[in-house]
Backbone as CSV, one residue per row, in Angstrom:
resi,resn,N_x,N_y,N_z,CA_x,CA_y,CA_z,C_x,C_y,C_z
1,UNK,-15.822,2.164,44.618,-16.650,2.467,43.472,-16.071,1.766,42.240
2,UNK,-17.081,1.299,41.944,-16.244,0.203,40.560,-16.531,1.084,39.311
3,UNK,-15.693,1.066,38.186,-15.997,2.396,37.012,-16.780,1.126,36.040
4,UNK,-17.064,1.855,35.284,-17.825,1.461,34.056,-17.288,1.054,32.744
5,UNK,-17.285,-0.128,32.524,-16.558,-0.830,31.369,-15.803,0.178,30.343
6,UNK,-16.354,1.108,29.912,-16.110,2.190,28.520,-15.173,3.040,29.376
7,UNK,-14.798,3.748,30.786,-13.927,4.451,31.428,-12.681,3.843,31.547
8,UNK,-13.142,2.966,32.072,-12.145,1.574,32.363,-11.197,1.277,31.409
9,UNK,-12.077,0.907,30.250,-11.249,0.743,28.831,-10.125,1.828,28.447
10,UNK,-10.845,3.067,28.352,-10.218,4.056,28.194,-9.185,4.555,28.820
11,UNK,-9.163,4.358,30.320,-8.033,4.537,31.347,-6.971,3.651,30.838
12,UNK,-7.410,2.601,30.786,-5.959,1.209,30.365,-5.369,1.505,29.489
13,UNK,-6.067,1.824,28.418,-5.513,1.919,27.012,-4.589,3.140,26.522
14,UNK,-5.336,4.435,27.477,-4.308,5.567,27.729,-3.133,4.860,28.088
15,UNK,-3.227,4.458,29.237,-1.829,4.277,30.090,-0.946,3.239,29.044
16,UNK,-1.893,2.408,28.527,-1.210,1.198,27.765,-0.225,1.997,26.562
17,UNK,-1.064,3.196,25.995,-0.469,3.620,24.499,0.377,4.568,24.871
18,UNK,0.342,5.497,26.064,1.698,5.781,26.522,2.813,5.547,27.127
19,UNK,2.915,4.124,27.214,3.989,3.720,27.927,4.740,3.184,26.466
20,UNK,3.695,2.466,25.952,4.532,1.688,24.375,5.267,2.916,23.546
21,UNK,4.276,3.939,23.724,4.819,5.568,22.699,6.444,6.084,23.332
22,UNK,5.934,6.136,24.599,7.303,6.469,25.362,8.599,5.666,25.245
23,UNK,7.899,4.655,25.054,9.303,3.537,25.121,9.632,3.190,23.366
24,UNK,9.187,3.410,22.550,8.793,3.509,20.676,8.721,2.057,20.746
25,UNK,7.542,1.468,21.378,7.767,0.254,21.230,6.290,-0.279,21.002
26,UNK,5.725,0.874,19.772,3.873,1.162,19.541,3.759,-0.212,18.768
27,UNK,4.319,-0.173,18.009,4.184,-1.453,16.820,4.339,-2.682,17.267
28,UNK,5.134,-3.343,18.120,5.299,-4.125,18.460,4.101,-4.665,19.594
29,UNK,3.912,-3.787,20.795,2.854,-3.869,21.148,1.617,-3.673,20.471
30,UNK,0.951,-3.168,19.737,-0.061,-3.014,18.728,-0.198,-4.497,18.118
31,UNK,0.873,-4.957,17.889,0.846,-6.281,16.992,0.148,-7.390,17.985
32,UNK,0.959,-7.420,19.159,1.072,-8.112,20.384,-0.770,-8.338,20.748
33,UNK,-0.956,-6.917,21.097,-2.520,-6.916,21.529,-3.240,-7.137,20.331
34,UNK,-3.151,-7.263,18.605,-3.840,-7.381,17.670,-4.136,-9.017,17.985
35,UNK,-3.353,-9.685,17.929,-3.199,-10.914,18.471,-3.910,-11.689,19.548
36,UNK,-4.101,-10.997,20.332,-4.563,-11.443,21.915,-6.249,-11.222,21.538
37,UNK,-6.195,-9.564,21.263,-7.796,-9.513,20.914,-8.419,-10.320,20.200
38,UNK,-7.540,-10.930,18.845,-8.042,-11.742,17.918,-8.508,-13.120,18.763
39,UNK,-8.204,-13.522,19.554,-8.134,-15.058,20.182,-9.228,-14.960,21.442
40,UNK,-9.656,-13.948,22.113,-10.732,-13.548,22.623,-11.877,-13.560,21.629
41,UNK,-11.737,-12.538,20.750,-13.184,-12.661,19.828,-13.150,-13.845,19.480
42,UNK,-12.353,-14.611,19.036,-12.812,-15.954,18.122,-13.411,-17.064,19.231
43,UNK,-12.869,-16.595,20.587,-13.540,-17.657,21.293,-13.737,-16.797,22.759
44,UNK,-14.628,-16.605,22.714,-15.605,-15.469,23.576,-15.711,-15.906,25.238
45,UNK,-15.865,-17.490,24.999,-15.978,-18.489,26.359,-14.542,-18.463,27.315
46,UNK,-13.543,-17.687,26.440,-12.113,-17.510,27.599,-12.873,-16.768,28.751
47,UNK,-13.235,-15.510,28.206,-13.456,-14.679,28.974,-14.358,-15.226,30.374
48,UNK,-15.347,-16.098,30.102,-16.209,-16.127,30.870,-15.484,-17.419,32.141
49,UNK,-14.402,-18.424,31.200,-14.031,-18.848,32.043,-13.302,-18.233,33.173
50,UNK,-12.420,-17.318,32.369,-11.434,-16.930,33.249,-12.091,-15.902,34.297
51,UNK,-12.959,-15.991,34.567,-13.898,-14.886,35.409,-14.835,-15.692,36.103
52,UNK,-15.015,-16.993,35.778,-15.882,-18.006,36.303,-15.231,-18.227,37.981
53,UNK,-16.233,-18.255,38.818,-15.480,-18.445,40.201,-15.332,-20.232,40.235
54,UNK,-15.886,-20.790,39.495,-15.763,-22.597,39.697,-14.210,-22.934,39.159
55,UNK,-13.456,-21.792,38.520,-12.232,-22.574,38.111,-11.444,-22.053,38.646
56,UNK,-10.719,-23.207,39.156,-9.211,-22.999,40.627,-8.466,-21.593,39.791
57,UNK,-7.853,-20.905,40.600,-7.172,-19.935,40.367,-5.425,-20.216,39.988
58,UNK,-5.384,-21.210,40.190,-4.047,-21.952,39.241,-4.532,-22.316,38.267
59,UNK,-5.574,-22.835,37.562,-5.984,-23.211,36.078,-6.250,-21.579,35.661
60,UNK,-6.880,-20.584,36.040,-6.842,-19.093,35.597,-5.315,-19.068,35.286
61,UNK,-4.453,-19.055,36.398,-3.338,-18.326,35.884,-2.427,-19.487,34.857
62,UNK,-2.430,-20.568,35.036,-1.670,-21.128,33.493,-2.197,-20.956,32.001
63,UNK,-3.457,-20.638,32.487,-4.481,-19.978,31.094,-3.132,-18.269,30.212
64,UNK,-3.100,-17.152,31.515,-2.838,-16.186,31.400,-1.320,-16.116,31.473
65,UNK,-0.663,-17.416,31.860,1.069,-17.275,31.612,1.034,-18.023,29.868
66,UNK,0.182,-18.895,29.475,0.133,-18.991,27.789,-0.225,-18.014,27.244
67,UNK,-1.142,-17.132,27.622,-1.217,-15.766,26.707,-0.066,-14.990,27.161
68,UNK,0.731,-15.161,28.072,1.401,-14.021,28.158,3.052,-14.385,27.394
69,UNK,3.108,-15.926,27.278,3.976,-16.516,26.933,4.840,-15.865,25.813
70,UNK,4.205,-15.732,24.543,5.725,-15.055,23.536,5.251,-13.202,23.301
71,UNK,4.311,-12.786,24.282,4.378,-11.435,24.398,5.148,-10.687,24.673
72,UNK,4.850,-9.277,24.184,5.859,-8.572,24.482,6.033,-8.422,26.122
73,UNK,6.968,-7.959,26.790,6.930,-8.091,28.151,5.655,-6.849,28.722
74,UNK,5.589,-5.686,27.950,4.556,-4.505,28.155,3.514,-5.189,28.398
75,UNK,3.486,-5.697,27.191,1.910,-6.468,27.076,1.122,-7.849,28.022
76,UNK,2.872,-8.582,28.220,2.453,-9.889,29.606,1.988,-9.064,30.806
77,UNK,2.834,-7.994,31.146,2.342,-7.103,31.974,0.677,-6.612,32.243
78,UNK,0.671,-6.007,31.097,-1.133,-5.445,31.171,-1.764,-7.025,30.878
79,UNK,-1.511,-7.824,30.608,-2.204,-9.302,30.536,-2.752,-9.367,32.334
80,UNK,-1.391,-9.831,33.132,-1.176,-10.077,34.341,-1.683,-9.076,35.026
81,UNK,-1.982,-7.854,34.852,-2.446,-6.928,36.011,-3.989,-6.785,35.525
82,UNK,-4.523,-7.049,34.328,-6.002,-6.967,34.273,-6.585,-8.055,34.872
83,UNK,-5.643,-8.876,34.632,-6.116,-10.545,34.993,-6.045,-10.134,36.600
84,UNK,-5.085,-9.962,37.532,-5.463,-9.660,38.918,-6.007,-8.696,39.617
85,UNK,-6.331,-7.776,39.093,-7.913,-6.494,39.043,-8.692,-7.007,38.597
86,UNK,-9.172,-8.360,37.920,-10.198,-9.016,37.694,-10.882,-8.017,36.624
87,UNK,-10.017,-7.448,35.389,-10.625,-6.553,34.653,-10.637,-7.351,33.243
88,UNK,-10.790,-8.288,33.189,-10.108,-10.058,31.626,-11.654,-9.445,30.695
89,UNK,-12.924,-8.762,31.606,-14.249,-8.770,30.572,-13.776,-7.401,29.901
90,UNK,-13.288,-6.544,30.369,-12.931,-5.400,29.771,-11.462,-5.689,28.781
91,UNK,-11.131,-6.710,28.372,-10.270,-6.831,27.616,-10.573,-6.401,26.563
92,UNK,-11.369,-6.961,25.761,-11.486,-6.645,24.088,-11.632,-5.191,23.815
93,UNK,-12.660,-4.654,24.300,-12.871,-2.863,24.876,-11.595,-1.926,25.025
94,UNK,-10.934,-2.453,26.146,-9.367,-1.941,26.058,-8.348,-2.107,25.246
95,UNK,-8.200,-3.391,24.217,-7.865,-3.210,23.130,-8.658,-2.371,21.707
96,UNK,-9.401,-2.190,21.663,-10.784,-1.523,20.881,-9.982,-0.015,21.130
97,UNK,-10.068,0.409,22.333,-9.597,1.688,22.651,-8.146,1.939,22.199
98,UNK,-7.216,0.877,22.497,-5.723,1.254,22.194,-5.781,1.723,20.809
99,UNK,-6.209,0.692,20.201,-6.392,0.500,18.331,-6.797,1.798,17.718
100,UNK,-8.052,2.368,18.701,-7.942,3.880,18.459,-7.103,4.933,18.178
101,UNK,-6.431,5.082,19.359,-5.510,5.635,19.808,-3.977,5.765,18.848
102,UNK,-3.811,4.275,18.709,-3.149,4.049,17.228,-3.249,4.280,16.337
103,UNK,-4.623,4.570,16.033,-4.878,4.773,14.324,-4.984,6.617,14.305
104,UNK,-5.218,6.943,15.844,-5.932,8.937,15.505,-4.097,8.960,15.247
105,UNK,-3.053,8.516,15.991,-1.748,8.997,15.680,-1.372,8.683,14.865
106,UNK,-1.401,7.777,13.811,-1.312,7.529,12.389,-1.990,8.307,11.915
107,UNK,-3.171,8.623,11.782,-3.893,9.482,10.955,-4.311,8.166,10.287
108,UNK,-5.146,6.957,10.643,-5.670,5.974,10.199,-7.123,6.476,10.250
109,UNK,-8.265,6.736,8.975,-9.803,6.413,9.096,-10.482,4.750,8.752
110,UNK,-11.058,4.956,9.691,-12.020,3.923,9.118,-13.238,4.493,8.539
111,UNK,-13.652,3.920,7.321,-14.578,4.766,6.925,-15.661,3.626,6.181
112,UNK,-17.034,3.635,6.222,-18.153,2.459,5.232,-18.679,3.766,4.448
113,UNK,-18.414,3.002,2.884,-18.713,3.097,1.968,-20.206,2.692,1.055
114,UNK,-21.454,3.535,1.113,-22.730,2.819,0.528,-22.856,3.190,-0.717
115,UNK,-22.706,2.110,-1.671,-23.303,2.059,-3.089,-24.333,1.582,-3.579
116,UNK,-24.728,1.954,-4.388,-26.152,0.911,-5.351,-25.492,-0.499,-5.676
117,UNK,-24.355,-0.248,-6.395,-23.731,-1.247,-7.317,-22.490,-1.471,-6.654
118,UNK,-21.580,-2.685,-6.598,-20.354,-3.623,-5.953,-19.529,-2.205,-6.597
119,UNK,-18.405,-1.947,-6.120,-17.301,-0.995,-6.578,-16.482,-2.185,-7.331
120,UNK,-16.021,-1.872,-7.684,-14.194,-2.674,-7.959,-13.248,-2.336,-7.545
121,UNK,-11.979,-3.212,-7.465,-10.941,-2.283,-6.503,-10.037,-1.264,-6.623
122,UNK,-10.551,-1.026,-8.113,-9.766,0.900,-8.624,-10.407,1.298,-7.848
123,UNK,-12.064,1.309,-8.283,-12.972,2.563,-7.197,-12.560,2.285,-5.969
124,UNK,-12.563,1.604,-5.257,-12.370,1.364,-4.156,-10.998,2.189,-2.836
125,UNK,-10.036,1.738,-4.262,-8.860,2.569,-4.233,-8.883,4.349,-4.395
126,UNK,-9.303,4.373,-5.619,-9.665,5.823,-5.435,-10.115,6.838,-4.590
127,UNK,-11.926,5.819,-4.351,-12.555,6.516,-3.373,-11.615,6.694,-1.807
128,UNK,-11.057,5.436,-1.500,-10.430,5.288,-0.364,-9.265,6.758,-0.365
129,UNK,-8.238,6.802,-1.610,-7.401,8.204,-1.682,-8.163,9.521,-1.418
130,UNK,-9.177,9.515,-2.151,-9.776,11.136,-2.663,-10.267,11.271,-0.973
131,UNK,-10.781,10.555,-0.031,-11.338,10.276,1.518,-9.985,10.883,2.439
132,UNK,-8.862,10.020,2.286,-7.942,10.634,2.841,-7.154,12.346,2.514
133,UNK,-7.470,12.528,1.726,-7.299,13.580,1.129,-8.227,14.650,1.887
134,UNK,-9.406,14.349,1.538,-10.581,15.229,2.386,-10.949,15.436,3.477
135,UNK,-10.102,14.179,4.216,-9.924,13.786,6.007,-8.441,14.502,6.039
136,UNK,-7.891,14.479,5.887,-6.981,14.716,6.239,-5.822,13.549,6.755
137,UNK,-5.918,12.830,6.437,-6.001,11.136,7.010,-4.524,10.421,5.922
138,UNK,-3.577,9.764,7.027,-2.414,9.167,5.908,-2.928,8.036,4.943
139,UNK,-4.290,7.080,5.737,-4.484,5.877,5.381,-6.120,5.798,5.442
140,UNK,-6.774,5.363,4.470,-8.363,5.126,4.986,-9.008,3.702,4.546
141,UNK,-8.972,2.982,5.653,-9.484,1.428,5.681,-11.193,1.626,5.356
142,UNK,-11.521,1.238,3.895,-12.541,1.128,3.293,-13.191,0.557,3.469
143,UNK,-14.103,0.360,3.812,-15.636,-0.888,4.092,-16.722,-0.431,2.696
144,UNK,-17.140,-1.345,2.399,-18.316,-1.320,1.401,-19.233,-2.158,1.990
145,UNK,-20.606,-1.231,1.703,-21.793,-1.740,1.961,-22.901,-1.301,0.361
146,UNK,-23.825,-2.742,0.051,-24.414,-2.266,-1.237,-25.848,-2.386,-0.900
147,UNK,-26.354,-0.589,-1.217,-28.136,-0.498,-1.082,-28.632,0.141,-2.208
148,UNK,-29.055,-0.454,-2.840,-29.654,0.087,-4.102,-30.910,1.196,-3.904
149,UNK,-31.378,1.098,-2.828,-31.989,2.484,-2.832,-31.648,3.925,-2.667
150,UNK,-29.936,3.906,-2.979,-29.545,5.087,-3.022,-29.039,5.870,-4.236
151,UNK,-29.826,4.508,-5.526,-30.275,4.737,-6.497,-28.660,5.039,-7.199
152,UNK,-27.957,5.887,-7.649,-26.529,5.848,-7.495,-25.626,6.480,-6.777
153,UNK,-24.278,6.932,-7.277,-23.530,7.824,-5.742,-22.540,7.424,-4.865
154,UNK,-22.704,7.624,-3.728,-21.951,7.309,-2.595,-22.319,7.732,-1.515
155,UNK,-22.349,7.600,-0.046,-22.684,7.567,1.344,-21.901,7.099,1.618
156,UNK,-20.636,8.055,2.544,-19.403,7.903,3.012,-19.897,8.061,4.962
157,UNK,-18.843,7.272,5.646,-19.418,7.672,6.686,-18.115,7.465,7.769
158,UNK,-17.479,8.562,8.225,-16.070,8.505,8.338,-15.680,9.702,9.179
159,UNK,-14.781,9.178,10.271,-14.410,10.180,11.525,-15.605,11.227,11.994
160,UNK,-17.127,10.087,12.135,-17.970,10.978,12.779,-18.705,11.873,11.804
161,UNK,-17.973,11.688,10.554,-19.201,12.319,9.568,-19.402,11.728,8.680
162,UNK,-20.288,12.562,8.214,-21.406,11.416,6.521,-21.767,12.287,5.782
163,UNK,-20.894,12.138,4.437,-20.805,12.269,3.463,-21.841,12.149,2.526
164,UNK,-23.039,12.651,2.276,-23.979,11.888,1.266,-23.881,12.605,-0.095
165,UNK,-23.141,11.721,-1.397,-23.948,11.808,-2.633,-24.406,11.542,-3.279
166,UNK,-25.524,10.583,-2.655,-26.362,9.262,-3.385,-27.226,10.076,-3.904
167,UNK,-27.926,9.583,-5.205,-28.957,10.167,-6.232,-29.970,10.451,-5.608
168,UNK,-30.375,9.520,-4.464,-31.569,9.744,-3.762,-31.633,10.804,-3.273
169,UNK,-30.671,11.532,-2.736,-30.971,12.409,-2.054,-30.861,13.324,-2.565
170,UNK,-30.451,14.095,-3.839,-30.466,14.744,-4.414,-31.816,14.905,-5.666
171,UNK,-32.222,13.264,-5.501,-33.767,13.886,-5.773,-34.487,14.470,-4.888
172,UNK,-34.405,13.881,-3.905,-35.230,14.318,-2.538,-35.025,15.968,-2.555
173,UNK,-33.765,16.512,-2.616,-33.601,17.920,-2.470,-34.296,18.446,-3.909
174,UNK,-34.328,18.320,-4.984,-34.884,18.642,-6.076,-36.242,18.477,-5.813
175,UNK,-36.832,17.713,-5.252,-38.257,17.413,-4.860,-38.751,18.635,-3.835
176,UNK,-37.878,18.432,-2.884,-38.116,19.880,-1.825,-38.245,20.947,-2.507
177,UNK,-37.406,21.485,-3.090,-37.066,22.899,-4.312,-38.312,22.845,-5.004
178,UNK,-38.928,22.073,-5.276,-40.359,22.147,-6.451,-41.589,22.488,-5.438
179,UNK,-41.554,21.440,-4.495,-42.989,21.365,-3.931,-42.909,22.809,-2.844
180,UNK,-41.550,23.778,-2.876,-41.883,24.965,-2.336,-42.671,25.854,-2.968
């Protein structure tokens, strides 16, 4: 029974973030796989080669001893064993998942930010503090997005919840309150 890309991910990345935790060797690996993932997304066609049945399986593996080349040894490891479980499409996913995993034990949010108007980077700063504060959160990586139909405010949207105090919607509720 073959599992499903998102299980899959999740299994690796467990095993991946407790072996680095166990051994305190999170950061280094974290860095390691920040790296690897980065060079997949930017060029998407590894993947497909290295999964392509037309290319000799000695050109696969000198592909995967250069990625594994100034890695950490954890990480040449999970390189080399996804690569021979033929699991290289579930790479980015399984890093996606570790990164998780990293950030819930930091107490890292990611959070998008909707304004009418561009913030600046006090607000930005601010909003980003007063967020961690209210999350509970050591660090909160800010995204801004600008829609002027939310007239002014903010629409926070962060660890699964959303925050709304855009003007709009507080007309909208003032509108409800009347037309009862």
């Amino acid at each position: 029974m073959k599992l499903n890309s998102i299980t899959l991910a999740k299994r690796y990345s467990r095993a991946l973030f407790e072996l680095a935790s166990e051994n305190n060797e999170l950061e280094v690996v974290t860095n390691d796989l920040k790296a690897i993932h980065k060079i997949f997304i930017s060029n998407s066609e590894y993947i497909e080669q290295l999964s392509s049945p037309s290319l000799p399986s000695t050109a696969k593996q000198t592909i995967i001893d250069l990625l594994k080349q100034d890695a950490h040894p954890l990480v040449a490891k999970f390189i080399q064993m996804i690569f021979e479980y033929q699991h290289l499409d579930a790479v980015v996913l399984i890093i996606e998942y570790f990164n998780r995993l990293v950030n819930d034990k930091n107490k890292i949010v990611h959070a998008n930010a909707t304004t009418a108007v561009e913030l600046s980077t006090s607000q930005k700063e601010q909003l980003a503090t007063r967020l961690a504060q209210h999350l509970g959160a050591n660090e909160v990586i800010l995204d801004t997005t600008i829609d002027p139909d939310i007239i002014g405010g903010v629409v926070v949207q962060a660890d699964g919840k959303i925050i709304d105090g855009s003007l709009a919607t507080k007309i909208a509720k003032i509108r409800r309150m009347l037309v009862k």
